[in-house]
Each structure stands twice: as structure tokens, then as C-alpha cells.
mmCIF file as Biopython writes it, N, C-alpha, C and O atoms, coordinates in Angstrom:
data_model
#
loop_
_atom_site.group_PDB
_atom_site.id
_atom_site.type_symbol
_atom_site.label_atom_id
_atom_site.label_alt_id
_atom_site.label_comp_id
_atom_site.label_asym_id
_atom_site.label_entity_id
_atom_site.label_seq_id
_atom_site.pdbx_PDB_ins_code
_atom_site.Cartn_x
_atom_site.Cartn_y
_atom_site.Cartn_z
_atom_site.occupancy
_atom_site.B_iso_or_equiv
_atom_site.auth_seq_id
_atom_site.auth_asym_id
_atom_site.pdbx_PDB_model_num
ATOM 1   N N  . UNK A ? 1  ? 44.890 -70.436 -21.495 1.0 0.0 1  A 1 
ATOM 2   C CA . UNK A ? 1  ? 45.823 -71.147 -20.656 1.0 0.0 1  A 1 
ATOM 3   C C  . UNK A ? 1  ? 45.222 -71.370 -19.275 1.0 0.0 1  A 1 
ATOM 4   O O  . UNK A ? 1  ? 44.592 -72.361 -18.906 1.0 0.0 1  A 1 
ATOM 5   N N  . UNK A ? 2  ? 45.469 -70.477 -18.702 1.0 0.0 2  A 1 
ATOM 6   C CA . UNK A ? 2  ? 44.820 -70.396 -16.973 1.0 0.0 2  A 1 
ATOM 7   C C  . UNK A ? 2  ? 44.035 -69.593 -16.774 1.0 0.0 2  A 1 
ATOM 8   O O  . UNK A ? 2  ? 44.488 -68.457 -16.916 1.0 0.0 2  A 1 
ATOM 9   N N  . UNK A ? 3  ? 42.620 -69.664 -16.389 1.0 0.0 3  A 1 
ATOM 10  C CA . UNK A ? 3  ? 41.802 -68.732 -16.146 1.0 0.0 3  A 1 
ATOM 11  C C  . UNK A ? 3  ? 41.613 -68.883 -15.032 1.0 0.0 3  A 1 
ATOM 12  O O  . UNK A ? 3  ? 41.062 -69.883 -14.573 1.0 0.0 3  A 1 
ATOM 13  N N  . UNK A ? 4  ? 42.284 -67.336 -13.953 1.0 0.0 4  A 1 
ATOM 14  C CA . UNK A ? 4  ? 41.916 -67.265 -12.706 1.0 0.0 4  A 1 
ATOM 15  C C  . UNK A ? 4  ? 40.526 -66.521 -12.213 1.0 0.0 4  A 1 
ATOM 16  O O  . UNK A ? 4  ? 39.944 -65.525 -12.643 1.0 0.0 4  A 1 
ATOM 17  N N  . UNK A ? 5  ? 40.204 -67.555 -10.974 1.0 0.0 5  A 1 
ATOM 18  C CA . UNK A ? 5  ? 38.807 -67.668 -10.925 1.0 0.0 5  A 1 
ATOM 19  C C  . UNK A ? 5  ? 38.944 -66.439 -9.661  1.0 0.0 5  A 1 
ATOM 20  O O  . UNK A ? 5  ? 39.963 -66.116 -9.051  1.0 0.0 5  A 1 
ATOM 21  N N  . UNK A ? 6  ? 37.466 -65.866 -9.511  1.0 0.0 6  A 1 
ATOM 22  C CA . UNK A ? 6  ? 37.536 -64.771 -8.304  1.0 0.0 6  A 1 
ATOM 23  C C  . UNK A ? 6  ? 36.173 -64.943 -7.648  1.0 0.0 6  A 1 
ATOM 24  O O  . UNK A ? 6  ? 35.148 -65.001 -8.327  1.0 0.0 6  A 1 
ATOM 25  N N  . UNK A ? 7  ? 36.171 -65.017 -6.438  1.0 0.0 7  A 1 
ATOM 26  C CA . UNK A ? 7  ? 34.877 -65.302 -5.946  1.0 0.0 7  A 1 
ATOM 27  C C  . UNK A ? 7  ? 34.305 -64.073 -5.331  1.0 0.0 7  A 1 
ATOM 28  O O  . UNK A ? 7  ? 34.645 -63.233 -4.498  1.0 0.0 7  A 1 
ATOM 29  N N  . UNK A ? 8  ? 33.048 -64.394 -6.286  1.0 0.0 8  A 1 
ATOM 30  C CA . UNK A ? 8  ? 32.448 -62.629 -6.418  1.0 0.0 8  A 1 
ATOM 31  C C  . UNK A ? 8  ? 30.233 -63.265 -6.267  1.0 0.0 8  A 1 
ATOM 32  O O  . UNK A ? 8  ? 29.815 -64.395 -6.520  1.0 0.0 8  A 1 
ATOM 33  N N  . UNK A ? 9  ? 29.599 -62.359 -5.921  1.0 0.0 9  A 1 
ATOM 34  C CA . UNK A ? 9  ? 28.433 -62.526 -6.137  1.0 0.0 9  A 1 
ATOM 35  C C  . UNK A ? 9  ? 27.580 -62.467 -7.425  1.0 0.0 9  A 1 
ATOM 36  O O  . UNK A ? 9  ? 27.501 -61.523 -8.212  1.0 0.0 9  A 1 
ATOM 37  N N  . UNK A ? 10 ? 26.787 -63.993 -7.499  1.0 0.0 10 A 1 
ATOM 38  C CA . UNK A ? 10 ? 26.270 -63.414 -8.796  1.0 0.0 10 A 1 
ATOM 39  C C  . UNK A ? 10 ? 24.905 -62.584 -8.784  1.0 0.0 10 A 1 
ATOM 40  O O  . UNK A ? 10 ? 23.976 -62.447 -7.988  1.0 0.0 10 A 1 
ATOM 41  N N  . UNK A ? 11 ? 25.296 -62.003 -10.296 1.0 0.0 11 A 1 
ATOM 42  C CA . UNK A ? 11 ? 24.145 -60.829 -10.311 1.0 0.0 11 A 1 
ATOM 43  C C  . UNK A ? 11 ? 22.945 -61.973 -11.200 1.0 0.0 11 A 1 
ATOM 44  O O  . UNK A ? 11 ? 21.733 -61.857 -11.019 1.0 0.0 11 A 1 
ATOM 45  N N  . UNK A ? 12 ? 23.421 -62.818 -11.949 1.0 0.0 12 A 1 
ATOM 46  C CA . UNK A ? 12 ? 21.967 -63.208 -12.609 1.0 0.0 12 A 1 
ATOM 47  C C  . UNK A ? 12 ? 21.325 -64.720 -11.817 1.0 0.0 12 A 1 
ATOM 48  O O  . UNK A ? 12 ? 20.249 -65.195 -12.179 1.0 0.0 12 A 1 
ATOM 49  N N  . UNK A ? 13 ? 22.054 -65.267 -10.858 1.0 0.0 13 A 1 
ATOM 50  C CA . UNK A ? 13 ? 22.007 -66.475 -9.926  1.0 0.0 13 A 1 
ATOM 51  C C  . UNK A ? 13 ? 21.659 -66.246 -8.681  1.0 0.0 13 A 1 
ATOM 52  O O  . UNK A ? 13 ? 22.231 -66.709 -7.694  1.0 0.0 13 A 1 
ATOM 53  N N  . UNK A ? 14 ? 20.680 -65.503 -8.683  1.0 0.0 14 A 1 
ATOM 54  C CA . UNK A ? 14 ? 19.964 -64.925 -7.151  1.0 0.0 14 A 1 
ATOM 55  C C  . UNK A ? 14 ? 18.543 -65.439 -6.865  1.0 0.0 14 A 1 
ATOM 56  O O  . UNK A ? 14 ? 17.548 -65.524 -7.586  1.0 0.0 14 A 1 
ATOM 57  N N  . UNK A ? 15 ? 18.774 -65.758 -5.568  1.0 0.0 15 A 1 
ATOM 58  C CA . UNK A ? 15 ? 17.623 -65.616 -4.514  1.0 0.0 15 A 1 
ATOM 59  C C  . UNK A ? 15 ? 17.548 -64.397 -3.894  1.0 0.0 15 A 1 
ATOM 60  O O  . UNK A ? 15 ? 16.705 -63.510 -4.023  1.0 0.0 15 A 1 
ATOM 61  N N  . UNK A ? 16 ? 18.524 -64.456 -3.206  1.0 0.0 16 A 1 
ATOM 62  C CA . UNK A ? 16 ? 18.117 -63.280 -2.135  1.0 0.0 16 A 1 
ATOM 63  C C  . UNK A ? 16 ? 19.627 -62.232 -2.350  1.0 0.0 16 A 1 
ATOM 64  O O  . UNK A ? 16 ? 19.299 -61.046 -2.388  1.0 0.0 16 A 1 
ATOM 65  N N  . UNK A ? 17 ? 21.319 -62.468 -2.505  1.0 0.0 17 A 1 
ATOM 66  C CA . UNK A ? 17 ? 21.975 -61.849 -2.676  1.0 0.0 17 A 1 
ATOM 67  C C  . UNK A ? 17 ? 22.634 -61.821 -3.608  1.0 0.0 17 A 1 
ATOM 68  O O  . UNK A ? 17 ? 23.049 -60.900 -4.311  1.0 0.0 17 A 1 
ATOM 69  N N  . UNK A ? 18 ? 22.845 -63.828 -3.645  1.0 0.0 18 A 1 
ATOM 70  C CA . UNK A ? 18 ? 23.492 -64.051 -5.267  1.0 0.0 18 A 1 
ATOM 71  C C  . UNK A ? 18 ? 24.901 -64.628 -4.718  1.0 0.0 18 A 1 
ATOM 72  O O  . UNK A ? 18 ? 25.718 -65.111 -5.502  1.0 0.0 18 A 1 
ATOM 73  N N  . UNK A ? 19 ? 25.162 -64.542 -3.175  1.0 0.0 19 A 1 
ATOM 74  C CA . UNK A ? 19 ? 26.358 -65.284 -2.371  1.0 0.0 19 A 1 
ATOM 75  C C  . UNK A ? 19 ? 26.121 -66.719 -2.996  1.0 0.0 19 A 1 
ATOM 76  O O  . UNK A ? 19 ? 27.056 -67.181 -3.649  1.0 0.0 19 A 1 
ATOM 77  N N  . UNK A ? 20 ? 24.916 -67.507 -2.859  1.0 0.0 20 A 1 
ATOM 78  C CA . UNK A ? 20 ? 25.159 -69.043 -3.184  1.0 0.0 20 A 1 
ATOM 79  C C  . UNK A ? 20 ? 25.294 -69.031 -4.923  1.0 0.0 20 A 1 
ATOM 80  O O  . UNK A ? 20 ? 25.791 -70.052 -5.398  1.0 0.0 20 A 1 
ATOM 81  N N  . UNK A ? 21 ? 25.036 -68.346 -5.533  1.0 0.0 21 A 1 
ATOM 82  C CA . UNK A ? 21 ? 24.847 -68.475 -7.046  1.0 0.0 21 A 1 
ATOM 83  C C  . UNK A ? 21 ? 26.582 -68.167 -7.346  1.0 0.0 21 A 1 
ATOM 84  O O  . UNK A ? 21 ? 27.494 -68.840 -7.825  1.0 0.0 21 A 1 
ATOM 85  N N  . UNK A ? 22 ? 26.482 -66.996 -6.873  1.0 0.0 22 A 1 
ATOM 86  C CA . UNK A ? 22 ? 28.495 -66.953 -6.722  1.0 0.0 22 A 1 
ATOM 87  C C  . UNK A ? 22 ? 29.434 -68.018 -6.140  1.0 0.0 22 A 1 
ATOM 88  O O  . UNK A ? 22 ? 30.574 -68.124 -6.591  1.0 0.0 22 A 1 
ATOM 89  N N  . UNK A ? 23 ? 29.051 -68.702 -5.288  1.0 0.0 23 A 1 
ATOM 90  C CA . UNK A ? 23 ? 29.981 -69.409 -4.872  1.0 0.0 23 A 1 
ATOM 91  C C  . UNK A ? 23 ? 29.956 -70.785 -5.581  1.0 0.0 23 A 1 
ATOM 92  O O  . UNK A ? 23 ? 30.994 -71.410 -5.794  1.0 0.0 23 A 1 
ATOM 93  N N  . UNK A ? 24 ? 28.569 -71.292 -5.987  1.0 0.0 24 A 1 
ATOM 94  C CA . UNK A ? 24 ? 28.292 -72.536 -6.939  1.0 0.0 24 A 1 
ATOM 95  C C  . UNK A ? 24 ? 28.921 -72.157 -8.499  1.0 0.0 24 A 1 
ATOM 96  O O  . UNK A ? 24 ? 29.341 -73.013 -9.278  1.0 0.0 24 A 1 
ATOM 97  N N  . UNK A ? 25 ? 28.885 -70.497 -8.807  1.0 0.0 25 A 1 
ATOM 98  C CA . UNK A ? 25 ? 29.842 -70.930 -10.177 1.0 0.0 25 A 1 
ATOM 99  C C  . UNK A ? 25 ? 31.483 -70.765 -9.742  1.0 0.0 25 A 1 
ATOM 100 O O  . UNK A ? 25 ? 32.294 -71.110 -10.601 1.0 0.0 25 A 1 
ATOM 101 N N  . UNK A ? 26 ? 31.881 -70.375 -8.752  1.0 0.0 26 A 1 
ATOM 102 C CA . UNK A ? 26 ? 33.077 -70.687 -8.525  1.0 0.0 26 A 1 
ATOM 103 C C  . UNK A ? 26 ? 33.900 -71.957 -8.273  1.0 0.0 26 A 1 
ATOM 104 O O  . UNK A ? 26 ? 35.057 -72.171 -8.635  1.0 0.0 26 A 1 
ATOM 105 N N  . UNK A ? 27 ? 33.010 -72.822 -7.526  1.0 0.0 27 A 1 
ATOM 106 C CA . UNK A ? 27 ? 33.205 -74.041 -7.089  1.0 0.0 27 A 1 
ATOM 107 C C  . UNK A ? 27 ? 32.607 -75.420 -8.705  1.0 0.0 27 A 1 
ATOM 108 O O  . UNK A ? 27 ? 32.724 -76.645 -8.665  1.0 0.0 27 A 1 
ATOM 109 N N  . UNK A ? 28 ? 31.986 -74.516 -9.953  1.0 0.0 28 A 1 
ATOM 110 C CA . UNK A ? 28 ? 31.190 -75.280 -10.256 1.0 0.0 28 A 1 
ATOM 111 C C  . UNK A ? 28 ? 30.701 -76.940 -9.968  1.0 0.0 28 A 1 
ATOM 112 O O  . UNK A ? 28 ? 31.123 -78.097 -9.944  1.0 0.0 28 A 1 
ATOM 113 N N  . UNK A ? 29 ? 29.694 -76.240 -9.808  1.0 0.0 29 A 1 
ATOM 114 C CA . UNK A ? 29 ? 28.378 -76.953 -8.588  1.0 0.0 29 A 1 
ATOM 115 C C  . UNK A ? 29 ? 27.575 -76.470 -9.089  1.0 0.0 29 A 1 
ATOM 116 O O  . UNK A ? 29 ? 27.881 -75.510 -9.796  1.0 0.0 29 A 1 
ATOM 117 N N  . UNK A ? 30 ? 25.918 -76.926 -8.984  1.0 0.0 30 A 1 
ATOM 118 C CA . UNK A ? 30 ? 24.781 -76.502 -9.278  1.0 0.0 30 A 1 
ATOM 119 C C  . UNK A ? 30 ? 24.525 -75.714 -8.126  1.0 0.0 30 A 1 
ATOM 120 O O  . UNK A ? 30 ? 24.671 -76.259 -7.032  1.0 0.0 30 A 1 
ATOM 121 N N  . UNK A ? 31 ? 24.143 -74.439 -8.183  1.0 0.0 31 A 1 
ATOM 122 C CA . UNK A ? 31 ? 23.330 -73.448 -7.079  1.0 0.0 31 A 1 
ATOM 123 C C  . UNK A ? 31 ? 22.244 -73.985 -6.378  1.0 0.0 31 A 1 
ATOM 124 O O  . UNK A ? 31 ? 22.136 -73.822 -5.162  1.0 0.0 31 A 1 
ATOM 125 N N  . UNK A ? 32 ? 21.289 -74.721 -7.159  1.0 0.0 32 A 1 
ATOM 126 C CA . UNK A ? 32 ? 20.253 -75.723 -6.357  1.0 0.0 32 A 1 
ATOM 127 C C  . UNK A ? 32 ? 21.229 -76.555 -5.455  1.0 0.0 32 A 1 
ATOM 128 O O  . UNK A ? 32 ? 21.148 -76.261 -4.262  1.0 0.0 32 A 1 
ATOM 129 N N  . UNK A ? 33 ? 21.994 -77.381 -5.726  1.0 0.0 33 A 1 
ATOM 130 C CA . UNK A ? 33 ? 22.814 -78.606 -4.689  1.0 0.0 33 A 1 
ATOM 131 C C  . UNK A ? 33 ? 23.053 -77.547 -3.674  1.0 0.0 33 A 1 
ATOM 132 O O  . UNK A ? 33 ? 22.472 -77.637 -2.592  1.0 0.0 33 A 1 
ATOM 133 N N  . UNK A ? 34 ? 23.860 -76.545 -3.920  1.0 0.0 34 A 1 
ATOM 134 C CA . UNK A ? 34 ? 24.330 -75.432 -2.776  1.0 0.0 34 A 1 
ATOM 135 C C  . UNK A ? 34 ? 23.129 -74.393 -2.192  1.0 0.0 34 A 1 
ATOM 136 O O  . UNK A ? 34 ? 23.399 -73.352 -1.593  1.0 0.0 34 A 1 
ATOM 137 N N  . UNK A ? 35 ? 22.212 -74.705 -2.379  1.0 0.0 35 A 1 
ATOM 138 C CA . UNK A ? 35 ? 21.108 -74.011 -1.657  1.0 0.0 35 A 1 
ATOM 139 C C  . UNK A ? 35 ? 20.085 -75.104 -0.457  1.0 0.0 35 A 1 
ATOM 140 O O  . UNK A ? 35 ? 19.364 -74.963 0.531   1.0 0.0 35 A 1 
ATOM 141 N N  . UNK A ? 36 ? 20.590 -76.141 -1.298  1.0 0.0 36 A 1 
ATOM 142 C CA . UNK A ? 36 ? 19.491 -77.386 -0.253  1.0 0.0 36 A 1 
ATOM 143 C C  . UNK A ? 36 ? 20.496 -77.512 0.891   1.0 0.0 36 A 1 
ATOM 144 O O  . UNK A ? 36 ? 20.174 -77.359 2.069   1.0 0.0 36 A 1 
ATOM 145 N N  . UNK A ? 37 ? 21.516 -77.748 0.550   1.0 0.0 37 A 1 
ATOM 146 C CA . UNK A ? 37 ? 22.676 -78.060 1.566   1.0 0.0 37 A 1 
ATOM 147 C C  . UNK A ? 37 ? 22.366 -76.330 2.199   1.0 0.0 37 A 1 
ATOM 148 O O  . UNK A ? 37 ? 22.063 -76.444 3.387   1.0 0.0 37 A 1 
ATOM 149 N N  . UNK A ? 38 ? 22.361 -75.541 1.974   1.0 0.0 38 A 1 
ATOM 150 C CA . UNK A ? 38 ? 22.659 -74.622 3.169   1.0 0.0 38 A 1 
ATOM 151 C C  . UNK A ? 38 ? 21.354 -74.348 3.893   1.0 0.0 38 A 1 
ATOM 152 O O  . UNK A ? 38 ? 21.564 -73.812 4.982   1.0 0.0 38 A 1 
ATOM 153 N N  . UNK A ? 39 ? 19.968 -74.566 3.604   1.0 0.0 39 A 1 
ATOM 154 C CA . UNK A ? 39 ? 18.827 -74.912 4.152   1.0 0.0 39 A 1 
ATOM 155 C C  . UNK A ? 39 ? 19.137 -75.666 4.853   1.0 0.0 39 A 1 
ATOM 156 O O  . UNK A ? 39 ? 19.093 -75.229 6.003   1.0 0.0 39 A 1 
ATOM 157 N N  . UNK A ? 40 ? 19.640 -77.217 4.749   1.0 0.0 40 A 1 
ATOM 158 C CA . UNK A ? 40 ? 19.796 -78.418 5.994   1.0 0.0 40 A 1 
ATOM 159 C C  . UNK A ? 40 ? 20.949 -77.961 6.594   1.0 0.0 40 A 1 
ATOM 160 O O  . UNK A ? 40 ? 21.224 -78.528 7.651   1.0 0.0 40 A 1 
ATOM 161 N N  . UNK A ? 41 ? 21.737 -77.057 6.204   1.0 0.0 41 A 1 
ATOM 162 C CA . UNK A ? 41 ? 22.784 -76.667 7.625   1.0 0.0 41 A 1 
ATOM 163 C C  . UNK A ? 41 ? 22.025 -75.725 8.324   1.0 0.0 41 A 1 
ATOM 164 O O  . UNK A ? 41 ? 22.205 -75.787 9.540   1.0 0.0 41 A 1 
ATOM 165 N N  . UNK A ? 42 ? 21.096 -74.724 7.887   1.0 0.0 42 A 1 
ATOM 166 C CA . UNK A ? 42 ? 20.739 -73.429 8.366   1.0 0.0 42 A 1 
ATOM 167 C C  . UNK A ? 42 ? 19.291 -74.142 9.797   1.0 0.0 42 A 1 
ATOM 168 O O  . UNK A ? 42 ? 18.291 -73.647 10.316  1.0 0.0 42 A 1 
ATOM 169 N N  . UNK A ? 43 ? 19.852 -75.191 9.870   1.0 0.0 43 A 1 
ATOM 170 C CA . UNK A ? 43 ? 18.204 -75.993 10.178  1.0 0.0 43 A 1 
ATOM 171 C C  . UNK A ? 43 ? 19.328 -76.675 11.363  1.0 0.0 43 A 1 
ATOM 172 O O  . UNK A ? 43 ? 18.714 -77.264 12.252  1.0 0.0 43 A 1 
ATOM 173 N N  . UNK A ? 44 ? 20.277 -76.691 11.470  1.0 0.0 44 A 1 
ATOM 174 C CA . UNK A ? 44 ? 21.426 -77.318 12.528  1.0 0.0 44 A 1 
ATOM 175 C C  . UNK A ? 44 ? 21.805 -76.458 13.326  1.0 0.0 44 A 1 
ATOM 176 O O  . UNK A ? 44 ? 21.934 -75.434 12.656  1.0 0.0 44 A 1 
ATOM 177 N N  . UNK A ? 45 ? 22.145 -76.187 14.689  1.0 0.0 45 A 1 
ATOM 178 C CA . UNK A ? 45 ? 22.294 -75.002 15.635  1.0 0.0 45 A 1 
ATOM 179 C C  . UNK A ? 45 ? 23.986 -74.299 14.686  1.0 0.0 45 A 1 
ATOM 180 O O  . UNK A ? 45 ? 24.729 -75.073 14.084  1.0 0.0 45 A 1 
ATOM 181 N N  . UNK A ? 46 ? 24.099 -73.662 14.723  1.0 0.0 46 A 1 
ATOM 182 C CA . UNK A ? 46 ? 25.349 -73.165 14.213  1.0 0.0 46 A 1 
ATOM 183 C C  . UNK A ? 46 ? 25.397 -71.550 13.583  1.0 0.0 46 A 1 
ATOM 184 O O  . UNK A ? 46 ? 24.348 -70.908 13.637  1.0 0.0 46 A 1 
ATOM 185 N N  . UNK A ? 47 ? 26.500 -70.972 13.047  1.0 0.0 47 A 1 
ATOM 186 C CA . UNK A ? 47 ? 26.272 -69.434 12.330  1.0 0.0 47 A 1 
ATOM 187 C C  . UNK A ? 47 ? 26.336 -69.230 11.283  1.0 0.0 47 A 1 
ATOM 188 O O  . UNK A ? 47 ? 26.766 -68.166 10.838  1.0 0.0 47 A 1 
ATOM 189 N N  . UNK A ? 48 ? 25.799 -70.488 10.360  1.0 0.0 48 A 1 
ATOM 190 C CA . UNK A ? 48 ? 25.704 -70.693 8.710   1.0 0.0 48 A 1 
ATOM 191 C C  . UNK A ? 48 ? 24.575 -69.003 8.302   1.0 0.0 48 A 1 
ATOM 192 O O  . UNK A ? 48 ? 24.709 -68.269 7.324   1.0 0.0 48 A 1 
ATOM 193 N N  . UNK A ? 49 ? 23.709 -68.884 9.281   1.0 0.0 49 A 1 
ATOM 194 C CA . UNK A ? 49 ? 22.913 -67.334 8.030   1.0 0.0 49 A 1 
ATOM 195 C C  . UNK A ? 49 ? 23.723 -66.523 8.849   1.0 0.0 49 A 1 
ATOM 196 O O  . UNK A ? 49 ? 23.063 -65.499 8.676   1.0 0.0 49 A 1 
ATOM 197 N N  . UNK A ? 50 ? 24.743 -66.120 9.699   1.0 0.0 50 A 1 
ATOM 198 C CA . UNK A ? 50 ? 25.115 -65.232 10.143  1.0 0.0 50 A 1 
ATOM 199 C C  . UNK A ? 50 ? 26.820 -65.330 8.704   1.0 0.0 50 A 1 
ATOM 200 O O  . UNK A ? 50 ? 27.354 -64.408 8.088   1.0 0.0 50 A 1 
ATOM 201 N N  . UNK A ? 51 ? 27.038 -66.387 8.700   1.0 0.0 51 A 1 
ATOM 202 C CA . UNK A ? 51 ? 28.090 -66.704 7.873   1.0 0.0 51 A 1 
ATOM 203 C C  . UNK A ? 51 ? 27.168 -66.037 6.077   1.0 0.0 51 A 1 
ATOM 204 O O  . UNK A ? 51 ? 27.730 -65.442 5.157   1.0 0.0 51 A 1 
ATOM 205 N N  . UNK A ? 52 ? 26.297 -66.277 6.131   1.0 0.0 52 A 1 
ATOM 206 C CA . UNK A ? 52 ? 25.851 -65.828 4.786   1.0 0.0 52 A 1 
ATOM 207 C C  . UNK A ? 52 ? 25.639 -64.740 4.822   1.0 0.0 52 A 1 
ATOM 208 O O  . UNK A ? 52 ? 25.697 -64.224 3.706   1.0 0.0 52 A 1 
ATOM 209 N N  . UNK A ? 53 ? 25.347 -63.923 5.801   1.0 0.0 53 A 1 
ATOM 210 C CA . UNK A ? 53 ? 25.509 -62.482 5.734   1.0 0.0 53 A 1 
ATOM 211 C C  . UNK A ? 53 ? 26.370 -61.772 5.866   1.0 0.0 53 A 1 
ATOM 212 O O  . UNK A ? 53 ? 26.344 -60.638 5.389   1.0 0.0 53 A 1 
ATOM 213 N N  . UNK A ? 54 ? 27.522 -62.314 6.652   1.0 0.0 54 A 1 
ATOM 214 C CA . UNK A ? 54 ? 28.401 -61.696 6.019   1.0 0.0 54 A 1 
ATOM 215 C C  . UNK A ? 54 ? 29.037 -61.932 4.830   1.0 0.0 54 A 1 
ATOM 216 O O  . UNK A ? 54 ? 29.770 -60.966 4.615   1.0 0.0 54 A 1 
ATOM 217 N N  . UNK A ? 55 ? 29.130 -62.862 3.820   1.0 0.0 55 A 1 
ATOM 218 C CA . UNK A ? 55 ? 29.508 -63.098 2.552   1.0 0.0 55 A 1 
ATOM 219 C C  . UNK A ? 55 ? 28.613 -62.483 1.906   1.0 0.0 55 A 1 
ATOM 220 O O  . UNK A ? 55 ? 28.966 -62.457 0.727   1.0 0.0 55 A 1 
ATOM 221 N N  . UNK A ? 56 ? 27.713 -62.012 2.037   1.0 0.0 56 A 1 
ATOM 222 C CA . UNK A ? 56 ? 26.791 -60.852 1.638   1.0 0.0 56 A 1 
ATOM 223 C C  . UNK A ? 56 ? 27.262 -59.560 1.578   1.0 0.0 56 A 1 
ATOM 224 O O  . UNK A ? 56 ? 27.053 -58.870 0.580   1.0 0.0 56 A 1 
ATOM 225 N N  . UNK A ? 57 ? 27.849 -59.168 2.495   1.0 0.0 57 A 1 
ATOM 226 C CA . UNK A ? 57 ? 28.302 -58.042 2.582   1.0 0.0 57 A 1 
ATOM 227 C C  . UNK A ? 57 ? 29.743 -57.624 2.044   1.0 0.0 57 A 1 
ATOM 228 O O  . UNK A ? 57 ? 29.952 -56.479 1.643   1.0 0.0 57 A 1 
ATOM 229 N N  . UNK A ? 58 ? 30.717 -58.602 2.056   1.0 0.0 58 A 1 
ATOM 230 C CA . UNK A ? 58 ? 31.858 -58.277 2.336   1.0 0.0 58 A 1 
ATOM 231 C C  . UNK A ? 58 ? 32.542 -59.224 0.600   1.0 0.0 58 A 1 
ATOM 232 O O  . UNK A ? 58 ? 33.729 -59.119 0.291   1.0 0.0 58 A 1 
ATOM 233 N N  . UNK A ? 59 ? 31.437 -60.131 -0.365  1.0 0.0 59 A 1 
ATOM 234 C CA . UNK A ? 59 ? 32.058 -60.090 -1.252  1.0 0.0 59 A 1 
ATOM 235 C C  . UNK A ? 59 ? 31.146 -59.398 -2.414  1.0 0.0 59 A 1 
ATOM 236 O O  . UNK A ? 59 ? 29.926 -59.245 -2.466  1.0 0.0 59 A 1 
ATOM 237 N N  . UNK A ? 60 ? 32.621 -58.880 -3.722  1.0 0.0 60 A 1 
ATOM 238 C CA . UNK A ? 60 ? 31.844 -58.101 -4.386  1.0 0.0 60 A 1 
ATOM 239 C C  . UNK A ? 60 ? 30.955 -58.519 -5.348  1.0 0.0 60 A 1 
ATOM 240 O O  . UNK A ? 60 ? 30.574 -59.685 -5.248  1.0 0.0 60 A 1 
ATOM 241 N N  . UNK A ? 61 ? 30.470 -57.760 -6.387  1.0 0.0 61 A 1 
ATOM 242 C CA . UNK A ? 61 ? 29.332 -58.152 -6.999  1.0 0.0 61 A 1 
ATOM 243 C C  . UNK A ? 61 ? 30.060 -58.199 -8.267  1.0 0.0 61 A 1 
ATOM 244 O O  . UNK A ? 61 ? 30.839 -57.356 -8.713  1.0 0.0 61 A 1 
ATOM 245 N N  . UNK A ? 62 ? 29.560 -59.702 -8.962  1.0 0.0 62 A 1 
ATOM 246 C CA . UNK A ? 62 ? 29.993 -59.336 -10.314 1.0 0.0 62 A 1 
ATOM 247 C C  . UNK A ? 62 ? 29.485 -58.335 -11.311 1.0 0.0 62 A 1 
ATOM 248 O O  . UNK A ? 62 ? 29.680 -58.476 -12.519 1.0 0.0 62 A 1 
ATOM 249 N N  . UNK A ? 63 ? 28.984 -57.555 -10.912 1.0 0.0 63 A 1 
ATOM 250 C CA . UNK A ? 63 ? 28.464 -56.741 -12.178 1.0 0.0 63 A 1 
ATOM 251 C C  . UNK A ? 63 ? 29.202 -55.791 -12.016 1.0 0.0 63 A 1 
ATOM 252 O O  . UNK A ? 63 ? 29.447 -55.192 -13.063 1.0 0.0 63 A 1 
ATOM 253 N N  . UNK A ? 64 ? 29.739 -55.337 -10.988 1.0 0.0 64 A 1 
ATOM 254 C CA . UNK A ? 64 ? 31.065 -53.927 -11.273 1.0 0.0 64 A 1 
ATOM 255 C C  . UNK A ? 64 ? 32.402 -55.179 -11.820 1.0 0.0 64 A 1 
ATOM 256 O O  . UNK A ? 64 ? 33.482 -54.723 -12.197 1.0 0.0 64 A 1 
ATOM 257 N N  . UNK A ? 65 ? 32.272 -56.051 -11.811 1.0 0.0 65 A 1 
ATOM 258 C CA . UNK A ? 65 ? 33.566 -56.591 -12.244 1.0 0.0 65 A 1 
ATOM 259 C C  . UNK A ? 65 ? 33.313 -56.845 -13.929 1.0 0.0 65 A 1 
ATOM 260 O O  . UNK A ? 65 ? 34.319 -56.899 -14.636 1.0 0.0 65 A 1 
ATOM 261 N N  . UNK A ? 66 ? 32.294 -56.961 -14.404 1.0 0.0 66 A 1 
ATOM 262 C CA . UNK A ? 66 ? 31.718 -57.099 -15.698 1.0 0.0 66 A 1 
ATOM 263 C C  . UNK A ? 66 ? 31.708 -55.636 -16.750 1.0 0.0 66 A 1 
ATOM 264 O O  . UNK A ? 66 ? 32.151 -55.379 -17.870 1.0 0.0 66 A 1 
ATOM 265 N N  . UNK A ? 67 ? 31.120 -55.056 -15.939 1.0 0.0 67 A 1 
ATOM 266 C CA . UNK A ? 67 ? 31.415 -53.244 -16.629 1.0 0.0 67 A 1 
ATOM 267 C C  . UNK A ? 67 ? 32.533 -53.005 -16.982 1.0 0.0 67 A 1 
ATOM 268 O O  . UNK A ? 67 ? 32.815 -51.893 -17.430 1.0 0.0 67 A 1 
#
């Protein structure tokens, strides 16, 4: 019926934390589209890697949600 979605980090869609791999299957989106785009924002004065670190930190990981 309804499958509610939870935005969590992925464990097998990583570069570096797995925040963009998590948020591209939440949004489904390709993780590549959502990684170029946050390179050309991260390249614009603003707090896009300060914003990725904390979504680093503060969302969880899917693999305790998978266990």
C-alpha cells in the first residue's frame, strides 16, 4: 500500500559518508546527479560542506535500521 520512506545514510552508496547516496535513494535521483550538483554548490561561497557534515553526523545509518 504505502511505503513510508525514512531518510537515513546509505551504507552501500558511499563516497565518503553515504549522506548523498541516502538522500538520492530517498528523493530517487541518481547519487551521481546529486554529487555533481553538490560539487558546483560546494564551489559557490555558502555552508553546503558544513551542511554535509552535519547530515553526516546527525542522520542515521541504514545498516542499524536493516539488522
Amino acid at each position: 500500500m504505502y511505503e513510508k520512506k525514512e531518510l537515513r545514510r546509505s551504507s552501500t552508496d558511499k563516497m565518503l559518508f553515504g549522506v548523498l547516496g541516502g538522500l538520492a535513494e530517498y528523493m530517487n535521483v541518481s547519487s551521481s546527479l546529486l554529487r555533481i550538483l553538490f560539487v558546483l554548490f560546494s564551489l559557490l561561497p555558502g555552508p553546503s560542506v558544513i551542511f554535509y557534515i552535519i547530515f553526516a553526523v546527525l542522520m542515521p545509518s541504514d545498516r542499524a535500521y536493516r539488522a
